[in-house]
matplotlib code that plots the C-alpha trace (Angstrom):
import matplotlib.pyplot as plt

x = [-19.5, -19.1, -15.7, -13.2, -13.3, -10.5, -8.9, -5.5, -4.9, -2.0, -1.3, -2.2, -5.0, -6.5, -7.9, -9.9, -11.0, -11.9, -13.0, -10.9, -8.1, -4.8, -5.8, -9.3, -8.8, -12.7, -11.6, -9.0, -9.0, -6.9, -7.6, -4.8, -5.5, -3.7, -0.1, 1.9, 5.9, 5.3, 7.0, 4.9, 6.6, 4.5, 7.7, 8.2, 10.7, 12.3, 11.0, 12.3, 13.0, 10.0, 11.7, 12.8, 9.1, 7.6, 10.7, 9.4, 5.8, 6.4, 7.7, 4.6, 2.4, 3.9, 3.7, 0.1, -0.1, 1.4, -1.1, -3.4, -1.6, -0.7, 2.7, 3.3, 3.6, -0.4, -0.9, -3.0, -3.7, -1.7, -2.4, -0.1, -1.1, 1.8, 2.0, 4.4, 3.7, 6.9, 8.6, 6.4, 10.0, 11.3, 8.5, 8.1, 11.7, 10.9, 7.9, 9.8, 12.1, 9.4, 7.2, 9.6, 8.3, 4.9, 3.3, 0.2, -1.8, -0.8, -2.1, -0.5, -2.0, -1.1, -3.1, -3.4, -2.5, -1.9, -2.6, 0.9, 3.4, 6.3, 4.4, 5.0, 3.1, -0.3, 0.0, -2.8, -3.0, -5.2, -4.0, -5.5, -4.5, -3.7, -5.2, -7.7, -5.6, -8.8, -11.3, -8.9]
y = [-14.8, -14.4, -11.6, -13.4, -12.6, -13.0, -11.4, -10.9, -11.2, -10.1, -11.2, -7.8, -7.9, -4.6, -6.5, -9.0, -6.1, -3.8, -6.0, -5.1, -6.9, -6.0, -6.3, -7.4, -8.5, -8.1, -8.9, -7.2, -4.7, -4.7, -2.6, -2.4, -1.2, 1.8, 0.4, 1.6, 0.3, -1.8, -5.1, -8.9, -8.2, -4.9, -2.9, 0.6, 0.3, 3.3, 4.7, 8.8, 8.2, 9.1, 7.4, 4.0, 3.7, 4.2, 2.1, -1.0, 0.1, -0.5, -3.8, -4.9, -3.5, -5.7, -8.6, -7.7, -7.4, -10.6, -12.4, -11.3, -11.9, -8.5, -6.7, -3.1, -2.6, -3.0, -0.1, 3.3, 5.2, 5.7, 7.8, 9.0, 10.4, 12.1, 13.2, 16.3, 17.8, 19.1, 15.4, 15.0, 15.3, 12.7, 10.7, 11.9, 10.6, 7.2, 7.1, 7.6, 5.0, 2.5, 4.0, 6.1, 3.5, 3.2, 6.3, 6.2, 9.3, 10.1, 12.5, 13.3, 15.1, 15.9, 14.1, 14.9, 11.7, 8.1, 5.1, 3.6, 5.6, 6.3, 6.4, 9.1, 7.9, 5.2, 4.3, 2.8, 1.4, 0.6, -1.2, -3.1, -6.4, -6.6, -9.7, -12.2, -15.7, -17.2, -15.9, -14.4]
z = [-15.9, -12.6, -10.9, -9.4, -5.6, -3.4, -0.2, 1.2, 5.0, 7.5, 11.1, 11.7, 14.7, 13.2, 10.4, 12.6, 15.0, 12.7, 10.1, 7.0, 5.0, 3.6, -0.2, -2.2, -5.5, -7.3, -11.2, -12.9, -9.9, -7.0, -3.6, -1.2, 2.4, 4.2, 4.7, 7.5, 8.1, 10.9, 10.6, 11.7, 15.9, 16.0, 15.4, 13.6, 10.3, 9.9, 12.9, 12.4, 8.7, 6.4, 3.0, 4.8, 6.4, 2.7, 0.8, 3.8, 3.0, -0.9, -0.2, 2.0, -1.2, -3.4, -1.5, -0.9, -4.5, -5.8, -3.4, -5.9, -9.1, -9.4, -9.2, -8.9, -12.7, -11.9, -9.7, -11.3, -8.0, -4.8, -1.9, 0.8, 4.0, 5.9, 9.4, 8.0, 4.6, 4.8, 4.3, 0.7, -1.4, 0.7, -0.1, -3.5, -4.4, -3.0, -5.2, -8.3, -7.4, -6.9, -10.4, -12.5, -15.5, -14.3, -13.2, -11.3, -10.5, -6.8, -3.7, -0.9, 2.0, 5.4, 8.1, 11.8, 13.2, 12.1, 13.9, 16.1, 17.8, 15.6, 12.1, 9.7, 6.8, 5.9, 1.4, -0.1, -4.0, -6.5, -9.1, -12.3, -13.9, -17.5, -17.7, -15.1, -14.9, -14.3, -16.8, -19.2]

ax = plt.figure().add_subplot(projection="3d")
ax.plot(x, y, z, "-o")
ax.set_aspect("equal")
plt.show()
């Protein structure tokens, strides 16, 4: 039987450019893209503010995520890249508000640079559905 096979788009004019998408959805498993806290005008959220940029960052993940029948209950991996290693409890406490019941294994690492002026931190997830509501 054939995987169901679907993609997830943004207005963002990376994804055209560079030739990616915001989430795939191949099965029961669910890829989301590198997510950074800019909102649909181009604009920084939380601009300064480490835990507001990954709280609007966990919001655009789950919308990502229930595009493809699949909720953050879903989620197994997530990776954070931070500009300042030093921020990783901030972070850290956002992530436990987000999956205090759900507990995915998680890195964080420093990077040298992230892509837009203003951005502190790029989160990515994997996730994997329970259940396929088209094959079952």
């Amino acid at each position: 039987m054939p995987l169901r096979r679907e993609k997830v788009s943004s207005p963002s004019p990376w994804e055209h450019q560079y030739a990616y998408c915001r989430a795939r959805r191949v099965g029961p498993m669910v890829f989301v893209a590198g997510t950074v806290a800019v909102d649909e005008s181009g604009q920084v959220v939380g601009a300064g503010d480490v835990a507001e940029q990954a709280r609007f960052i966990f919001r655009k993940i789950a919308a990502a995520l229930r595009q493809c029948d699949a909720e953050l209950a879903d989620v197994v991996r997530t990776r954070m890249y931070l500009r300042d290693i030093s921020q990783l409890d901030a972070v850290g406490a956002v992530h436990a508000e987000v999956f205090r019941d759900i507990v995915p294994v998680a890195t964080g690492v420093e990077v040298s640079g992230l892509a837009g002026e203003g951005v502190d931190i790029e989160i990515e997830v994997d996730a994997v559905v329970s259940a396929d509501p088209v094959f079952g």
